[in-house]
N, CA and C atoms as a LAMMPS dump frame, in Angstrom:
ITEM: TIMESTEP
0
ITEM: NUMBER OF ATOMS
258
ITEM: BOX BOUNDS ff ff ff
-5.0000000000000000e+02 5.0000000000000000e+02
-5.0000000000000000e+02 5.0000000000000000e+02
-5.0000000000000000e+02 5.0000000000000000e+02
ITEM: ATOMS id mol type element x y z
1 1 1 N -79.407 -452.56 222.288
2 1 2 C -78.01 -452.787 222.036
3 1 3 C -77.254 -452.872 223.369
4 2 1 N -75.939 -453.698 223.058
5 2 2 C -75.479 -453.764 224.912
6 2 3 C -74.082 -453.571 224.496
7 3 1 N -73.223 -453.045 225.594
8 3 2 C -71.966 -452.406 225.122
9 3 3 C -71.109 -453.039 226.671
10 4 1 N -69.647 -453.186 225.883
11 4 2 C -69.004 -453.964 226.843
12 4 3 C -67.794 -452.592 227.251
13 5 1 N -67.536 -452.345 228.245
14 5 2 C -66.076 -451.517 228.074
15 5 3 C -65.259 -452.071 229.071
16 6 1 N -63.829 -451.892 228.464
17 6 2 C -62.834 -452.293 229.031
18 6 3 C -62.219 -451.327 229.552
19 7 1 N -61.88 -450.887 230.897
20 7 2 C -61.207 -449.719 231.559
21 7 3 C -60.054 -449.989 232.503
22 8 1 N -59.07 -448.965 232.761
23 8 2 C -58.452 -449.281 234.04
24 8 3 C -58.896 -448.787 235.567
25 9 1 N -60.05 -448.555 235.386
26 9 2 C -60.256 -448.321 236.653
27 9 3 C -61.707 -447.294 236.576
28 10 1 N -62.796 -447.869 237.411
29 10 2 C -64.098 -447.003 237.794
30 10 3 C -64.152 -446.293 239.6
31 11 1 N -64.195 -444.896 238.798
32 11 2 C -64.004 -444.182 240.497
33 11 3 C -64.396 -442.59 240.132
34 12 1 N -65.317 -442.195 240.593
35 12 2 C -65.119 -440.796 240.277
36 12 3 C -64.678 -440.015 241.121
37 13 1 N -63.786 -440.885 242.304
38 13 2 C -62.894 -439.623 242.899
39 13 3 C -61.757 -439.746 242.075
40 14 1 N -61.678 -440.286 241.351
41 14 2 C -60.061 -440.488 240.703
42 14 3 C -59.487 -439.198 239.958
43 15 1 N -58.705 -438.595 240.124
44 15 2 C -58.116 -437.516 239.746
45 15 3 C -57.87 -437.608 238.172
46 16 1 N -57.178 -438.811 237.55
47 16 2 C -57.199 -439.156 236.56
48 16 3 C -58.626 -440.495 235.601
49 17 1 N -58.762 -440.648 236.038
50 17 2 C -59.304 -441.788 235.361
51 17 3 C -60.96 -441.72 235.71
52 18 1 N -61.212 -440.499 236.911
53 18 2 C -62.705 -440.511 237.22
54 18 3 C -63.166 -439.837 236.156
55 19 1 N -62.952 -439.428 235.065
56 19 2 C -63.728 -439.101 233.67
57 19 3 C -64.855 -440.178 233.606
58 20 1 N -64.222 -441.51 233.462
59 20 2 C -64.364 -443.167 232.832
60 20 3 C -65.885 -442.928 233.189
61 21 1 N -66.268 -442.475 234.68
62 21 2 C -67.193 -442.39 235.359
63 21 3 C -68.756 -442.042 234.464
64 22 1 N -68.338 -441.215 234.507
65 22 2 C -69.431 -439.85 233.958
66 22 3 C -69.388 -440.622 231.904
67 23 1 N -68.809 -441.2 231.387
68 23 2 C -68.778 -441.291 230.281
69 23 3 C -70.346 -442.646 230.465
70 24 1 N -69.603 -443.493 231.588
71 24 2 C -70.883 -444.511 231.844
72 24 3 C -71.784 -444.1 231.608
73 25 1 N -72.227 -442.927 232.435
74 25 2 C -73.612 -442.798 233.001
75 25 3 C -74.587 -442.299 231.673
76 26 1 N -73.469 -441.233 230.685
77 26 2 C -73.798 -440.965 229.704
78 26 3 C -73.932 -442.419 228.439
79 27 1 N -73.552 -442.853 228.104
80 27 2 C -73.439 -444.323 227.84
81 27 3 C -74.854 -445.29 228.202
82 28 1 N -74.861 -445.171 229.838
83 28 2 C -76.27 -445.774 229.662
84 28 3 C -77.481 -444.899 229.467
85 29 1 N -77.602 -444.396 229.4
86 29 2 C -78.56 -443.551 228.685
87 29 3 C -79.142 -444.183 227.426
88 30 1 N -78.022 -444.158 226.322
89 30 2 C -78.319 -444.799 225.166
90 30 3 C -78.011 -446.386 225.008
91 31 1 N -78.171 -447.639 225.679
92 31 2 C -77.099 -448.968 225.191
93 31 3 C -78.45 -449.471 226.43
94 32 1 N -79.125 -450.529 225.695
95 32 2 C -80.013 -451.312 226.894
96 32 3 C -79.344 -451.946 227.757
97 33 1 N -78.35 -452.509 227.832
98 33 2 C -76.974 -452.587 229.42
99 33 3 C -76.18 -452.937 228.809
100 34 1 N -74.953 -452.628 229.822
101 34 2 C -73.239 -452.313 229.57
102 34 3 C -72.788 -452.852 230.945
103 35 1 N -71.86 -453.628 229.94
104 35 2 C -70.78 -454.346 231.243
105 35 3 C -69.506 -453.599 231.094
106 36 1 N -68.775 -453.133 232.522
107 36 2 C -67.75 -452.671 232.557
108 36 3 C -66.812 -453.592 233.307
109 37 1 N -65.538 -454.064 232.411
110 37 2 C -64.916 -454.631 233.138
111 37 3 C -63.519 -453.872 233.489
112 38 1 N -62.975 -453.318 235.114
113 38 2 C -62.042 -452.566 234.632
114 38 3 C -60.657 -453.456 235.66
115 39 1 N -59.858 -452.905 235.71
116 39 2 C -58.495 -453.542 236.597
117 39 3 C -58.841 -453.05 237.526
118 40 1 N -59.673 -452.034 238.332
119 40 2 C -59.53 -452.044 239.616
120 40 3 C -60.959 -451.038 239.919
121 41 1 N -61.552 -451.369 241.224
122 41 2 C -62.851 -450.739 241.419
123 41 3 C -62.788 -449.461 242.254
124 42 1 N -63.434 -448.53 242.046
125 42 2 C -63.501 -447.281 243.466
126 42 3 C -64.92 -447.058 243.657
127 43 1 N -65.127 -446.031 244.461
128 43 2 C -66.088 -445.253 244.356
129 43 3 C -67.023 -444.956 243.246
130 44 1 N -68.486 -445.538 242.96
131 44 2 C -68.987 -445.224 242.064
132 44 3 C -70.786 -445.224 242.337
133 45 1 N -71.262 -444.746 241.561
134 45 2 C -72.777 -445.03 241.455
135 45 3 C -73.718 -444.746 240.156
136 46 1 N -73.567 -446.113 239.54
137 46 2 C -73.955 -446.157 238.18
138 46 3 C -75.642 -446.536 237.787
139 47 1 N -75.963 -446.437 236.953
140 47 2 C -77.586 -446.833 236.348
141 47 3 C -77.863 -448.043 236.718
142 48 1 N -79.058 -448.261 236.875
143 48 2 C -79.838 -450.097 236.936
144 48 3 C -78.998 -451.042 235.709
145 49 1 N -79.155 -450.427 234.68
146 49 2 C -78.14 -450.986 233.34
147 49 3 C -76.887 -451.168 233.116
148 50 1 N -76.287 -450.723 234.23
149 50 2 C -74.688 -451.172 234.337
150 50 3 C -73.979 -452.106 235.106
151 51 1 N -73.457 -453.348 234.464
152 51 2 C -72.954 -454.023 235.687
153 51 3 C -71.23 -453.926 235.274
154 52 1 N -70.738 -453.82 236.744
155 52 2 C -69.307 -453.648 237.312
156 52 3 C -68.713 -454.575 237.631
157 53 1 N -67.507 -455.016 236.812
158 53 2 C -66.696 -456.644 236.883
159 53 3 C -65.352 -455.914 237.262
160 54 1 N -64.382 -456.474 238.245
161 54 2 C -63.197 -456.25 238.645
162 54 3 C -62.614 -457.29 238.525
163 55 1 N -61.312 -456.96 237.926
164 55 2 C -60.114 -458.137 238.079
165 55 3 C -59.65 -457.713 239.101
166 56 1 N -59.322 -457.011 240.098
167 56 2 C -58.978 -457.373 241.496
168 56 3 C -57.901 -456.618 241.597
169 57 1 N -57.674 -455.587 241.608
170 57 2 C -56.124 -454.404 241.258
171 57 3 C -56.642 -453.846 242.41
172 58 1 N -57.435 -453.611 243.376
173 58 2 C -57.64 -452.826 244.215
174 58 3 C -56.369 -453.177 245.013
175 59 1 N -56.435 -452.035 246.167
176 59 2 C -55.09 -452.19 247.263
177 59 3 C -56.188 -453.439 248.068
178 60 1 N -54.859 -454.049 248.377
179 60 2 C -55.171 -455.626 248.982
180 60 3 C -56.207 -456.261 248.381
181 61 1 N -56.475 -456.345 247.562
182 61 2 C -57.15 -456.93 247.181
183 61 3 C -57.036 -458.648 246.664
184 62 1 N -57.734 -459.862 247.475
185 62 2 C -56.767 -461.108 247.243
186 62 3 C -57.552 -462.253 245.98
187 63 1 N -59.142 -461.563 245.742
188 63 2 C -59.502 -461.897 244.661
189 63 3 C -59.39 -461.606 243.464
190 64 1 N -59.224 -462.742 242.405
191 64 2 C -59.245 -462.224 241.597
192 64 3 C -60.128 -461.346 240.36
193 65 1 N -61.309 -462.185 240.999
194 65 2 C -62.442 -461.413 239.793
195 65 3 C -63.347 -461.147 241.058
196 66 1 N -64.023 -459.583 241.068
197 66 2 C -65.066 -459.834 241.632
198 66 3 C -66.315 -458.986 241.242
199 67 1 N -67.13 -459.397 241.146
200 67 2 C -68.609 -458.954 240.925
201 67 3 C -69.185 -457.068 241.584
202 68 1 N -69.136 -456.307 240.911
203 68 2 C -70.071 -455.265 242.385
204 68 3 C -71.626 -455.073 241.388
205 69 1 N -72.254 -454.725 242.349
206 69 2 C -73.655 -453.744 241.494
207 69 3 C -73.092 -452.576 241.01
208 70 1 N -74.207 -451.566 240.694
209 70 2 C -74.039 -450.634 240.518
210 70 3 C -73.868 -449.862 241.714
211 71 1 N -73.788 -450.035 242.637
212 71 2 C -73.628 -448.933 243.386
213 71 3 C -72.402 -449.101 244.346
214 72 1 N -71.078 -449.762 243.99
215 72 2 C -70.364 -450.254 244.625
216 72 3 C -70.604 -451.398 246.077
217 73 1 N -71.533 -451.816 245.708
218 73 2 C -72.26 -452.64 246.936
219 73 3 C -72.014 -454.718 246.331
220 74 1 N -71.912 -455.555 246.785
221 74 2 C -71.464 -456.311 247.12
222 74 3 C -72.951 -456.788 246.883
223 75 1 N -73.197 -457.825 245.627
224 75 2 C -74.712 -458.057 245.594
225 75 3 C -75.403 -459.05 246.429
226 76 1 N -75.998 -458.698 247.166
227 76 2 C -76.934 -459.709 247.977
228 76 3 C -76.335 -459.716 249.267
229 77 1 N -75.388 -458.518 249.72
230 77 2 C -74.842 -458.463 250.909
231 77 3 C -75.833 -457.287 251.85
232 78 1 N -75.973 -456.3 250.689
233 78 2 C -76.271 -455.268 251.691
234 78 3 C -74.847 -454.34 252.367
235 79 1 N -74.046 -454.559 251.793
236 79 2 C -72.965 -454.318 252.845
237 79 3 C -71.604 -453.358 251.868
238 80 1 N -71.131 -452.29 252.359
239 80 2 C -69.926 -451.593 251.194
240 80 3 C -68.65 -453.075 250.872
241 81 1 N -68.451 -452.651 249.709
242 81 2 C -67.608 -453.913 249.433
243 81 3 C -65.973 -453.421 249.705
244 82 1 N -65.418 -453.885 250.649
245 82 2 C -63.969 -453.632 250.865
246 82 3 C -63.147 -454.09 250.439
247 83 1 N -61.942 -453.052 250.005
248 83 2 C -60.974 -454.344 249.424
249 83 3 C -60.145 -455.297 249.938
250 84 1 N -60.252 -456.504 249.346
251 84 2 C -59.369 -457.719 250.365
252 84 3 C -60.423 -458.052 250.989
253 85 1 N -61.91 -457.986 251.335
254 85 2 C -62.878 -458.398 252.329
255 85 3 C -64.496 -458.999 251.369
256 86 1 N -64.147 -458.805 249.69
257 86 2 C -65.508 -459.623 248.871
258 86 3 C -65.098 -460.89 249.074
């Protein structure tokens, strides 16, 4: 089964909203992969089974959609993904 969620935001430093985090991880556990699409990206490090879609709410941020892995990494870069710099 594959599960889509819609969030405002993936970060588990987030004071408010880093719950979202930890609900993932629990989530993939059970769902053969889950797309998260949220308004804005942080800090995260999710399962092989999760992929991370941003509409682009980060600070400076000048794209509008952008892609991360799971591990906040920039796929096929190798490189932390900054905002205003995918």
């Amino acid at each position: 089964m594959r599960l889509l969620i819609l969030t405002q935001k993936i970060d588990f430093n987030d004071d408010i909203l880093g719950f979202m985090h930890g609900w993932v991880v629990e989530f993939a556990k059970h769902f053969e992969s889950i797309i998260v699409i949220a308004l804005g990206v942080g800090e995260y490090k999710l399962p092989e089974n999760v992929r991370i879609l941003s509409l682009g709410k980060e600070k400076n941020s000048i794209l509008p959609h952008t892609c991360h892995s799971r591990e906040g990494r920039n796929p096929g870069s190798g490189s932390r993904v900054k905002p205003g710099m995918t």
